[in-house]
Structure formats: structure tokens, C-alpha cells
C-alpha angles and dihedrals in degrees: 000000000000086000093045095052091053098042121098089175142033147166130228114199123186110220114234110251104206090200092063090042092062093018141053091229113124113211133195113274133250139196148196121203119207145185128249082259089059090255113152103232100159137013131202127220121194111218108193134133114277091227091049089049089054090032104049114011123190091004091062122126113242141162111229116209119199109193142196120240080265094055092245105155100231092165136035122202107203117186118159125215114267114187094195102038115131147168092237099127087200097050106056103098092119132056093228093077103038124102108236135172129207108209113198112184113198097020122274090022118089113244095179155298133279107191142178111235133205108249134157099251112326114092104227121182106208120218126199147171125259086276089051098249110154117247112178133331125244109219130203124236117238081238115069118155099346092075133063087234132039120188123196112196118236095212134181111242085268075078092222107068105093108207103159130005137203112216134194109225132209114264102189129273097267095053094037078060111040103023148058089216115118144183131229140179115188118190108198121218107263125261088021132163104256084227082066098052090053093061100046081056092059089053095061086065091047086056092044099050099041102042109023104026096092132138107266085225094055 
């Protein structure tokens, strides 16, 4: 957690699965995490079921693990399956349909909360804190999938101060067409808790899963 604590910026690079490129198997992700410098410092391992993976696709349930060079796991990513959960900003009135994340640093001890909220049209992701005090909101650009480059907002809870952002980088044209494999950078708010950081880690695989890990033959 030394590095996390440290960081102001980080990528987040999907690693290509040649199964699911020549095939429609859908594997279980994995990640490196790099420094601005391009130095790999973490990486991050999906563990799901496989018939929940082909079943159920991004909707699936899954427990994230980031770990250190050592392969210490520092951070767990909890999200349970919801059959039900949706996008839809007007549809979100029960739990049961919301995307939420459970974020544990160091393992078994809750660092935070990433959790889908009921607005009117915008689609905001809030973050808070073990005692589920909300932190700052996540928002989702108008753009998702149909741009190079998608930016989700890192906002303070006026909903309007930007402070970070997570942003959905451009692969290449070869691996956006073919591939599930995707590319983000995150930059944290400054002077910030490294729990919360952590958090903020753990939404960048909630975004990709929900917006950007879609069958290439949709």
C-alpha cells in the first residue's frame, strides 16, 4: 500500500485473452497496473465462476484481487451477481438493481463503497468511505463506447467540482474490435486517504465491466 499511498496517477491495462479473441469464451480478467513511467507496481486477478462468466456476462458476480509484485493481495474487489441490475438512471429505486462494490484493504477489512445512485438522467457512481459516508460521485460521460476516449468525472458530493477523473483510453483499432481488452488511466484527488484510493481502484473495474465489457458481435 506504500505505492498507493504515493501514486496520484495510475493505469489500468486489461491483458489480451487469445481464447476469447477466436473464441466466445469469456475468461476471467485480468489486469496490470502501472505507474505514470509505465512501471508495472500491482496487478489484478478475477475469480468468478466460469458458468457465471458465459451465462451472465458483465453482470456477473466476481472478487477482484490487486496484488502487490509479490503477489501479496493488498485489495479485494467484492461485487455480487444481480440478476436485475441495470443503467437505467430512472430505474434504480430498489437495491436489488443497483451495481455496487464492496472495497476491503487490507483484505477482510472494508475500505469503502462504490455504489450506483437514483438520479433523473445523469448516471452517477457514489463513493464513500467503510461507514458508508459518501466521499465523492463518479459521473458518466454522455459518450460511452462510441468515442476514443471516455471520461468519468471524479466529483466532489456538490456534484459539479471535478477533483479526479477516470478516464477510458483509446487501444488501438485492432484490439477495440476484436477484443474485450481495455485501457484506463485513473488521477486521484490530491491529498487524499490511501482506503479511498483504493476504492476509487476498484471503480475503474465496475465501469469496465458495466460499459465496455460487451461481446464484440453484439
Amino acid at each position: 500500500m506504500e505505492m498507493l499511498k504515493s501514486a496520484d496517477h495510475l493505469l489500468v491495462h486489461q491483458q489480451v485473452e487469445l481464447l476469447e479473441v477466436f473464441t466466445s469464451f469469456e475468461g476471467a480478467n485480468k489486469y496490470s497496473i502501472k505507474n505514470m513511467q509505465g512501471q508495472q507496481v500491482m496487478y489484478a486477478a478475477e475469480d468468478s465462476g466460469a458458468c457465471e462468466r458465459q451465462c451472465c456476462g458483465p453482470n456477473r458476480g466476481f472478487t477482484m484481487d490487486i496484488m502487490d509484485l509479490q503477489g501479496k493481495v493488498i485489495i479485494k474487489v467484492r461485487r455480487e451477481f444481480k440478476c436485475c441490475a441495470t443503467t437505467c438512471a430512472w430505474c434504480l429505486c430498489s437495491d436489488c438493481v443497483r451495481h455496487e462494490l464492496t472495497i476491503e484493504s487490507p483484505p477482510g477489512e472494508i475500505a469503502g463503497y462504490v455504489r450506483q445512485i437514483k438520479t433523473s438522467w445523469s448516471k452517477l457512481y457514489e463513493i464513500s468511505d467503510a461507514d458508508r459516508n459518501p466521499i465523492f460521485v463518479v459521473k458518466k460521460p454522455l459518450c460511452v463506447g462510441l468515442c476514443f476516449e471516455s471520461t468519468f468525472k471524479i466529483l466532489e458530493m456538490d456534484r459539479e467540482t471535478q477533483v479526479g477523473r477516470i478516464q477510458k483510453e483509446f487501444s488501438g483499432v485492432l484490439q477495440e474490435m476484436y477484443t474485450q481488452a481495455d485501457n484506463f488511466g485513473i488521477v486521484f484527488p490530491p491529498n487524499l486517504d490511501v482506503k479511498i484510493k483504493a476504492v476509487l481502484l476498484g471503480a475503474v473495474f465496475l465501469i469496465d465491466f458495466i460499459y465496455f465489457e460487451k461481446p464484440k458481435n453484439d
